[in-house]
C-alpha positions as CSV (number, residue, x, y, z in Angstrom):
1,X,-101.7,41.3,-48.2
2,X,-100.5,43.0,-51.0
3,X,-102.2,46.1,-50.2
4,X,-100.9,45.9,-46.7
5,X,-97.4,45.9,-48.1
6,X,-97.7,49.1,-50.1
7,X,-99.1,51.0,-47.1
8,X,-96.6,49.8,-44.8
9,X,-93.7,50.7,-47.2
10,X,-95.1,54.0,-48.5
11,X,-96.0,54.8,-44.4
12,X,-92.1,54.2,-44.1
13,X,-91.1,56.1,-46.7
14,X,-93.0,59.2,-45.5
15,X,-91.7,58.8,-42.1
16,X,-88.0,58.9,-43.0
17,X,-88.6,61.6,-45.5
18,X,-90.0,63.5,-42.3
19,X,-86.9,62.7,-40.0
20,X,-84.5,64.0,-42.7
21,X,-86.5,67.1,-43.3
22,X,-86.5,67.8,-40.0
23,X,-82.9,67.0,-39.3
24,X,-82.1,69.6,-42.6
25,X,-83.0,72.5,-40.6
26,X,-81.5,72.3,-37.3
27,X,-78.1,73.7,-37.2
28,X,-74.8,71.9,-36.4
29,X,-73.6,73.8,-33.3
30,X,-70.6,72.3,-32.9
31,X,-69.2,72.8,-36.5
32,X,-70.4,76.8,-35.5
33,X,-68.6,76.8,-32.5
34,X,-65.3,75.5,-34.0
35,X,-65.7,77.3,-37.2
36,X,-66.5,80.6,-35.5
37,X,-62.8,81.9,-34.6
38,X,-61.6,80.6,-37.8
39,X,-61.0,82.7,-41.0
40,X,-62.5,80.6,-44.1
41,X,-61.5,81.9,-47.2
42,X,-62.6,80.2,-50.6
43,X,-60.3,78.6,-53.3
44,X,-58.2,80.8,-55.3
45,X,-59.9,79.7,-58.6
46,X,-57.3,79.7,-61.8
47,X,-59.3,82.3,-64.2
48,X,-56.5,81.8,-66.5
49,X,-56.3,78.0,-67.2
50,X,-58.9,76.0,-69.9
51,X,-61.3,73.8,-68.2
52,X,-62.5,72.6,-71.5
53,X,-59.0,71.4,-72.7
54,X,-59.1,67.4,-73.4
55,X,-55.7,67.6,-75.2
56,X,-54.4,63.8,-74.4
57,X,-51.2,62.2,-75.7
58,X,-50.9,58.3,-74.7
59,X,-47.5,57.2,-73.8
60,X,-46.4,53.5,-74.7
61,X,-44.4,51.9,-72.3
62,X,-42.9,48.1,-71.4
63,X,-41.2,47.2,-68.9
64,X,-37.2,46.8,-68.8
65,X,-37.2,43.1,-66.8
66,X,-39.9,41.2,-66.8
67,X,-42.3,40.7,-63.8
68,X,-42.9,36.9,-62.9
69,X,-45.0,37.7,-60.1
70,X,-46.5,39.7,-58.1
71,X,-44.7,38.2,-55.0
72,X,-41.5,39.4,-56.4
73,X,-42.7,43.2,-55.9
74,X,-42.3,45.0,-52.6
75,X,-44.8,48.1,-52.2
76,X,-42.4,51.5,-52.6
77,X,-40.4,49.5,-55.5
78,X,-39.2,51.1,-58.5
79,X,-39.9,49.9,-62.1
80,X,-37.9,50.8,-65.2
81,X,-40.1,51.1,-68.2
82,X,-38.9,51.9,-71.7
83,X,-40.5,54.3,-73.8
84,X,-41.5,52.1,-77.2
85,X,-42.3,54.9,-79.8
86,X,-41.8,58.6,-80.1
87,X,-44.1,60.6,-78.7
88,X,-45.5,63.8,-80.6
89,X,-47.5,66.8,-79.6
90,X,-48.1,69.4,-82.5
91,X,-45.5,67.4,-85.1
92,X,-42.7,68.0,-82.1
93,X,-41.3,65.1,-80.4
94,X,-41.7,65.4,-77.2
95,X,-40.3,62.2,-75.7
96,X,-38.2,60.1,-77.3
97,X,-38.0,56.3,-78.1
98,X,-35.8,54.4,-75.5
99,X,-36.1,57.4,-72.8
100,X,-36.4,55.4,-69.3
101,X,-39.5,56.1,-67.4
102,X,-39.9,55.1,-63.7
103,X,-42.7,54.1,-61.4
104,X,-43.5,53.2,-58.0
105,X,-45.3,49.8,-56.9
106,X,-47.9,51.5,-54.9
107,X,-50.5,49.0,-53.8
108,X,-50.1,45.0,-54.3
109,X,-53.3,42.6,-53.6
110,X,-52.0,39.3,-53.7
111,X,-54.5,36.9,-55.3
112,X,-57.6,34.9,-53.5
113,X,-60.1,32.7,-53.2
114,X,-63.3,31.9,-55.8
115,X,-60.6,33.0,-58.7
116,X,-60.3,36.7,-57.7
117,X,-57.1,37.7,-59.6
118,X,-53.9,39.5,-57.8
119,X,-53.6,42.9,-59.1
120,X,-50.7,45.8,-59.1
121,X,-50.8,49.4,-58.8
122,X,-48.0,51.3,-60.1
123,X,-48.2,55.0,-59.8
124,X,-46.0,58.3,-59.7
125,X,-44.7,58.0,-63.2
126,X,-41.7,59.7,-63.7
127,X,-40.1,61.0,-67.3
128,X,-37.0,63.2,-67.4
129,X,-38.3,66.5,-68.9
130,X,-42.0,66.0,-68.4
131,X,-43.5,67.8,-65.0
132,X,-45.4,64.2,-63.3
133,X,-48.3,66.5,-62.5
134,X,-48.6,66.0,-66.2
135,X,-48.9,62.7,-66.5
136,X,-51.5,59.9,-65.6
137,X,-51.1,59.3,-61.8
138,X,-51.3,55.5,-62.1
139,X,-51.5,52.4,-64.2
140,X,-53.4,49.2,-62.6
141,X,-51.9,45.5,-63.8
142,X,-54.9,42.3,-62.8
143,X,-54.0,38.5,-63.2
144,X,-56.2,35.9,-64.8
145,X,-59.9,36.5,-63.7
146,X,-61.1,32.9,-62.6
147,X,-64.1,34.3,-61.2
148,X,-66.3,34.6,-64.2
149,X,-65.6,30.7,-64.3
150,X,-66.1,30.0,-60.5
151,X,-69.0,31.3,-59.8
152,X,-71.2,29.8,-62.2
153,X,-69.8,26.2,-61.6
154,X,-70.2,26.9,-57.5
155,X,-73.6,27.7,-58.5
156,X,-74.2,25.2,-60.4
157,X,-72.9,22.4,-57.9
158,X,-74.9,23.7,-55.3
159,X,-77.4,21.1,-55.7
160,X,-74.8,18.4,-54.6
161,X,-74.5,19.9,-50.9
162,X,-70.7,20.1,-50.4
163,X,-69.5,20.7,-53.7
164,X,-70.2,23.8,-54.4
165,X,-68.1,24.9,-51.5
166,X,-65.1,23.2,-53.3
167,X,-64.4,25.8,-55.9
168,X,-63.4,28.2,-52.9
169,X,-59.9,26.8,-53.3
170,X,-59.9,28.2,-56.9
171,X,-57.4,30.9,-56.8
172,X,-57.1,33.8,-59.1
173,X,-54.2,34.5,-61.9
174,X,-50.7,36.4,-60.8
175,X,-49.6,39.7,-62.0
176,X,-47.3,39.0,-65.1
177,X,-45.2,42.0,-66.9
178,X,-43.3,40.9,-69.4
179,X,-41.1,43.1,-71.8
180,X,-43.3,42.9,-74.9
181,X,-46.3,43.6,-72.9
182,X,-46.9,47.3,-74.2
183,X,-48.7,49.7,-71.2
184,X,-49.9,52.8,-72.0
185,X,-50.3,56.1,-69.5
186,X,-51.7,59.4,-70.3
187,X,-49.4,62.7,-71.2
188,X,-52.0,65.8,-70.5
189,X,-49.5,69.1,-72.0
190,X,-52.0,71.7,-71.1
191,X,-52.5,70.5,-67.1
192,X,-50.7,73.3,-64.8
């Protein structure tokens, strides 16, 4: 039987490696025919910029009110966030302590079943005197994580038929901000 197995698989294997050969070297006719009239021209490359930079600077920022909830955030929201220490690059401050730096709520996911926690996406940082394209596009917030709790113990009472099917109803934590929670985002001063 075991024998059987490997031929079968291995007879598989060589047919679908077959098929995608064979596929490889027909041409799509239809991307020719659109592409035909068209002028395709390749990216401009920038010669000029250093693909080897890593030069990163983290930002420290909390929140100005504190976030109870998730459910009191509203995708396309702006949060206030305060900057919490100076921020140098080459012994020159280059944002100050107390500047206000804004965000937008981008995506919410409200929490769910078998202890999968809510979580908050807040994204297009904005700092007065800092270009955003230099900054980290987005910071992600997650609840509680029940799950690594709820899975095991649903396991586990799978023996006694219903019960496992009980810790369903286990929800996951909310999204909590609060003002002496300390988030930190990415200041890149060498990104064009």
């Amino acid at each position: 039987m075991n024998r059987f197995l490997k031929t079968f698989v291995s007879a598989l294997m060589m047919t679908a490696f077959l098929a995608n050969a064979s596929f490889a070297l027909v041409e799509d006719e239809l991307v020719k025919e659109t592409l035909s009239a068209e002028n395709v021209q390749k990216p401009e490359t920038h010669t000029t910029y250093n693909y080897e930079d890593t030069d990163v600077v983290d930002i420290r920022l909390s929140v100005l009110e504190d976030i109870k909830n998730e459910k009191y955030l509203q995708e396309g929201q702006i949060i206030n966030f305060r900057v919490v220490r100076d921020v140098k690059y080459n012994g020159e401050v280059v944002i100050k302590r107390g500047t206000i730096a804004t965000a937008r709520v981008e995506t919410i996911i409200t929490n769910g079943m078998n202890g999968i926690p809510a979580s908050v996406v807040f994204g297009d940082f904005r700092i007065e005197g800092i270009p955003w394209s230099k900054l980290t596009s987005n910071y992600e917030k997650y609840g509680f994580d029940m799950s690594l709790l709820v899975y095991p113990l649903k396991w586990a009472l799978t023996i006694l038929p219903p019960t496992g099917s009980f810790t369903n109803f286990i929800k996951g934590g909310h999204v909590r901000l609060k003002s002496t929670n300390i988030i930190t985002i990415q200041y890149h001063p060498n990104w064009l």
